[in-house]
C-alpha positions in Angstrom: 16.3 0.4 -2.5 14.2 2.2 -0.3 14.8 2.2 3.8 11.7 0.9 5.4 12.9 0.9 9.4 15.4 3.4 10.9 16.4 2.5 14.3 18.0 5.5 16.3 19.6 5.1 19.3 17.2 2.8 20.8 17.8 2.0 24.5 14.9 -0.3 26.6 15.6 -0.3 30.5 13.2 -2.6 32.6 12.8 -2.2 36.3 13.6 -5.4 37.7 13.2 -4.7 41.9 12.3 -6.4 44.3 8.8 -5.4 45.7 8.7 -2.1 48.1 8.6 -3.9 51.6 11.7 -5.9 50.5 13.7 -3.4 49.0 13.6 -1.2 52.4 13.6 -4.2 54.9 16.8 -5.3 53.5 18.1 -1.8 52.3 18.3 -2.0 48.7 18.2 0.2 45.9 15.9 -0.2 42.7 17.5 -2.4 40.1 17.4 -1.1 37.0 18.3 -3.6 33.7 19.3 -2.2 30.3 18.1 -4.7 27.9 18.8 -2.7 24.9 21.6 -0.2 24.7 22.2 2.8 22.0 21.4 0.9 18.9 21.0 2.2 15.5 20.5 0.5 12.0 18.1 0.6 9.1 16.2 -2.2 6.8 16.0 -2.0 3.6 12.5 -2.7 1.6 12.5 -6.1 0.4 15.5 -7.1 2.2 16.2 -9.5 4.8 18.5 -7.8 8.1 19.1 -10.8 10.6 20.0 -9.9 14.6 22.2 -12.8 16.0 23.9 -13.2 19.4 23.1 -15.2 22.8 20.0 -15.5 24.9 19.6 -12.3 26.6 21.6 -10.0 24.3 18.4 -7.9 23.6 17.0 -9.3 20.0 13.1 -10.3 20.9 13.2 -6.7 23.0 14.3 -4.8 19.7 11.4 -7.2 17.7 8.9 -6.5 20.4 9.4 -2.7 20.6 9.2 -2.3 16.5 6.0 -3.8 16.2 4.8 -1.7 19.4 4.3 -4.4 21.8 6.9 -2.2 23.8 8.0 1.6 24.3 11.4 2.6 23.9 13.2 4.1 27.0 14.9 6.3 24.5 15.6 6.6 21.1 13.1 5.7 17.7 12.0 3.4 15.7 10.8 4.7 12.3 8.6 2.7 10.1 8.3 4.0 6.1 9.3 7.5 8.6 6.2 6.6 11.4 7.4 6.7 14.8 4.5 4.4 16.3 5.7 5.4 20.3 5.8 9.4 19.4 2.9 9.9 16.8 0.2 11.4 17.5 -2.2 10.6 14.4 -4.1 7.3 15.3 -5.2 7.1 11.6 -1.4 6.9 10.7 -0.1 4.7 13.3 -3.2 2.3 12.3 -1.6 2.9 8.8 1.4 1.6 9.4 0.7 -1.3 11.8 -1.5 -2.9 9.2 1.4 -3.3 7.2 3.5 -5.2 10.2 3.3 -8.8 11.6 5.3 -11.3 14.1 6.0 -14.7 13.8 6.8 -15.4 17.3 9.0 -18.6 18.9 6.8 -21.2 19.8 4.3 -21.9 17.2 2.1 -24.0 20.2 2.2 -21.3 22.2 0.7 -18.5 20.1 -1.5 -20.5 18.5 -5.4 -20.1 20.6 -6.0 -24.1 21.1 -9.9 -23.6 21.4 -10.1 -22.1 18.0 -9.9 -24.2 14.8 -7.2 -23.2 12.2 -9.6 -21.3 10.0 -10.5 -18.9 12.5 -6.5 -18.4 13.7 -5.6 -17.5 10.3 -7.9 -15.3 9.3 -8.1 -13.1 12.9 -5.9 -10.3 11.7 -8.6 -9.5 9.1 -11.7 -10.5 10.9 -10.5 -8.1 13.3 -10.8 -5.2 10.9 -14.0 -6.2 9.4 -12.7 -7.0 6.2 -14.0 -10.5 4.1 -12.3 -13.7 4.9 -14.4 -16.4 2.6 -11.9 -19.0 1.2 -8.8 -16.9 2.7 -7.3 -20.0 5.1 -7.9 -22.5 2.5 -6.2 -20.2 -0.2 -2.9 -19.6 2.9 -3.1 -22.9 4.0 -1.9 -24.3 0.4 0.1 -21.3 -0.1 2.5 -22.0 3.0 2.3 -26.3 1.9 -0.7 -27.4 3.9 -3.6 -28.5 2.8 -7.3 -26.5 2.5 -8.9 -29.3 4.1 -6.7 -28.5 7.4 -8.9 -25.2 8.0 -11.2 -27.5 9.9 -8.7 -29.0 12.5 -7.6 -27.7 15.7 -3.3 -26.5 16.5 -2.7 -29.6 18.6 -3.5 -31.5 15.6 -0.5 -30.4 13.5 3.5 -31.3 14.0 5.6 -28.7 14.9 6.7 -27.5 11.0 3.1 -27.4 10.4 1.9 -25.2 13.4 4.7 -22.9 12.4 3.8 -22.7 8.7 -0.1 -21.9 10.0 2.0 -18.9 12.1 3.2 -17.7 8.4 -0.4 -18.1 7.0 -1.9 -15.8 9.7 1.1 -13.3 9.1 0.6 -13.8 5.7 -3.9 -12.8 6.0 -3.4 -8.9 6.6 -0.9 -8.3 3.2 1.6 -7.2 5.4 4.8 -5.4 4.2 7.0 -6.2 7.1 7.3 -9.5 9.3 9.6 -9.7 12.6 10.5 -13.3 12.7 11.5 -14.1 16.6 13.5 -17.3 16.5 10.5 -18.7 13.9 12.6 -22.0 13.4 14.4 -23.0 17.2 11.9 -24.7 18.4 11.9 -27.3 15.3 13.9 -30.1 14.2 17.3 -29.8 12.1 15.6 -31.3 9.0 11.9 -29.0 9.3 14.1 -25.8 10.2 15.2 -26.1 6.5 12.1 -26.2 4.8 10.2 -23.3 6.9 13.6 -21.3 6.2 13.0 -22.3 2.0 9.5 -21.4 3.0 9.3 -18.0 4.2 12.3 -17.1 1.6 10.0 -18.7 -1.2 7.6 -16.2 0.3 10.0 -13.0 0.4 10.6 -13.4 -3.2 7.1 -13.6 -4.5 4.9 -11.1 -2.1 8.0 -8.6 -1.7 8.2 -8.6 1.9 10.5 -7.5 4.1 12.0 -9.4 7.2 13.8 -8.5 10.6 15.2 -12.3 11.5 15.9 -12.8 15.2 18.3 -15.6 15.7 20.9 -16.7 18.3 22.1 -19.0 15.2 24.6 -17.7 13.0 24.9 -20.4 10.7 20.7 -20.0 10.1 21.1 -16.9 8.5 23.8 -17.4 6.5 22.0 -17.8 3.6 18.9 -15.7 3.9 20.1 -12.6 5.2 21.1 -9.5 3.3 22.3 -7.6 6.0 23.4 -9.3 9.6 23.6 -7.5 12.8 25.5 -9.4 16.1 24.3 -7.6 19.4 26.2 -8.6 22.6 24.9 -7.8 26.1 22.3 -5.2 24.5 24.9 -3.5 22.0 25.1 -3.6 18.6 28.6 -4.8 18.1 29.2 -5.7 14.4 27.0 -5.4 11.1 28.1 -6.6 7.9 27.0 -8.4 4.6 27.1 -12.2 4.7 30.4 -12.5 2.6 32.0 -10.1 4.8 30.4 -11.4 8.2 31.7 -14.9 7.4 35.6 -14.4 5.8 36.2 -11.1 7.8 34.6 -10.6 11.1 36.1 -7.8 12.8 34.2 -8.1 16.2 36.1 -10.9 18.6 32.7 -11.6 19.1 31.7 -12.3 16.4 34.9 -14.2 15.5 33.9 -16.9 18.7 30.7 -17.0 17.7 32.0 -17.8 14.1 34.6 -20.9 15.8 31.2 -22.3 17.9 29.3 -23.0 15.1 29.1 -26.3 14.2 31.4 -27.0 10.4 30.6 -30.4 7.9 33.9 -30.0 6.7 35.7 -29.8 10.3 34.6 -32.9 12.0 36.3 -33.9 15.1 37.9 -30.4 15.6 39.3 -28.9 18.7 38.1 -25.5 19.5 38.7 -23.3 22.6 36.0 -22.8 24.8 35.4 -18.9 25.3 37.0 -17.9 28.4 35.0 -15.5 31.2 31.7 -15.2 32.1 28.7 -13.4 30.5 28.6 -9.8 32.5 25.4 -9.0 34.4 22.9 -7.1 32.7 21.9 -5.2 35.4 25.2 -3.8 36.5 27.5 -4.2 33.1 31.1 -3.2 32.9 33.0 -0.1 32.1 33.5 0.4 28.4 33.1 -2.2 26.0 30.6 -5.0 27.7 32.8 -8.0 25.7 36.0 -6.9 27.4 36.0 -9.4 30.1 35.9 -12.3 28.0 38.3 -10.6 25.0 41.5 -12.1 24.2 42.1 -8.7 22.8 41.4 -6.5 25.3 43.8 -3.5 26.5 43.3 -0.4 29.5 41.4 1.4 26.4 38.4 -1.4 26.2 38.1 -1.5 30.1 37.7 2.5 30.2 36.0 3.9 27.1 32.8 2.4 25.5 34.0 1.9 21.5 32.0 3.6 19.3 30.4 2.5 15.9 32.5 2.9 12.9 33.2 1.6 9.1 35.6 -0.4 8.3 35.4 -1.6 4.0 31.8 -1.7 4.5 31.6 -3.3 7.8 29.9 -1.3 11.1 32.3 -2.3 13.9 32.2 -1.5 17.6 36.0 -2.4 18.8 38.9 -0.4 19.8 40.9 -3.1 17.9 39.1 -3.9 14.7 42.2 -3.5 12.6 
């Protein structure tokens, strides 16, 4: 296998003040917030490399900035060995962004609801001047909707079928690589399950490869090839499935593990993680999980762990063994 994306060091800060006149009648300094801290990993070709972890850990900020809807603050993001915030060749970054596409969230949402389903789907082409005749009839039944739903408009669908039109107009452009951002949250238990078969169906049979964004472990259990866990902006563990699910080394990952819901352990007791999520904008000393870790010594309050491998498994804990 090939490696597609190398992320480097990647680090987004936003500047999150208050306006001018506030900040210097009430005498405060800017406030800066570091959504995405010093993280690094690559994606295979043809794989599948899920991000987990909670709301606000940095995973639609890491999506956003590798399909160039954002900058990084520092660090890179190299696509096929394209760095689309640092090169300088507009015929290569057009190159390479061709090949990229975004199934966002909310499938109402990103959906235009003046435009009929035809004309959605077939945008990222029509855009480029290239020819479009019978190409949302030929999606639409390719995603497990019917041609004769070109015609209707997105408030006509459920909320599985809106999202499988989102995979249809990712699909139009041939890309290579698709950022998924949450694709199934906003569905039901029962639809998440067949857009998931879906877009894996998909994977297999047009080659693609996927960054999946989910705050669900347990969703990408089964898809992903390679799983990522970012906590308060940091890339805290990275593993294989198998090894994620028998073994994880992060205690982060190990309560995230114990929270997710079990068929086989009905009625159990489990400890409710103890401490509160740090603030984002002004973060603690050293490792960010320390606060709420039941493993925790003076080392994790002090020094910020660095990324190591342990049998195949990228750990960031002073106490992974």
């Amino acid at each position: 296998m090939t490696g597609m994306v190398s992320i480097r060091n990647l680090t987004r800060v936003f500047d999150v003040s208050k306006p001018w006149i506030n900040r210097l009648v009430e005498r405060r300094p800017k406030a800066w917030l570091t959504a995405v801290s010093d993280v690094s990993f690559e994606i295979e070709e043809k794989t599948v490399y899920a991000l987990v972890g909670e709301s606000g850990s940095g995973k639609s900020t890491i999506g956003k900035m590798l399909v160039g809807l954002l900058s990084p603050s520092e660090g890179s993001v190299e696509i096929r060995g394209t760095d689309l915030a640092r090169e300088t060749d507009a015929a290569k970054v057009d190159a390479v962004r061709r090949d990229i596409q975004m199934i966002f969230q909310d499938p109402f949402a990103s959906l235009n609801p003046r435009w009929r389903v035809r004309d959605i789907i077939v945008e990222p082409v029509a855009a480029r001047g290239g020819d479009t005749t019978g190409m949302a009839e030929r999606l639409l039944e390719e995603v497990g909707l019917s041609a004769r739903d070109a015609g209707k408009f997105p408030h006509e669908f459920s909320g599985g079928q809106r999202q499988r039109i989102c995979i249809a107009r990712a699909l139009a452009s041939g890309p290579k690589l698709i950022v998924c951002d949450e694709p199934t949250s906003a569905l039901d238990v029962s639809v998440q399950a067949q857009v998931l078969n879906l877009m894996s169906d998909l994977k297999d049979q047009l080659g693609l490869t996927y960054l999946f964004i989910s705050h669900d472990l347990t969703v990408v259990q089964h898809m992903a090839d390679r799983i990522g866990v970012l906590y308060l902006g940091r890339l805290v563990e990275e593993a294989g499935p198998d090894a994620l699910f028998e073994n994880p080394r992060h205690p982060y990952t190990q309560m995230l593990l114990a929270a997710a819901p079990k068929l086989d352990d009905f009625g159990r007791e489990v400890p409710p993680p103890t401490g509160e999520i740090p603030d984002p904008i002004n973060p603690p000393p050293g490792c960010a999980y320390h606060p709420r870790c039941p493993l925790a010594e003076d080392i994790c309050r002090k020094e910020r762990p660095v990324m190591r491998t342990i049998e195949g498994t990228r750990v960031a804990c002073h106490m992974a063994e």
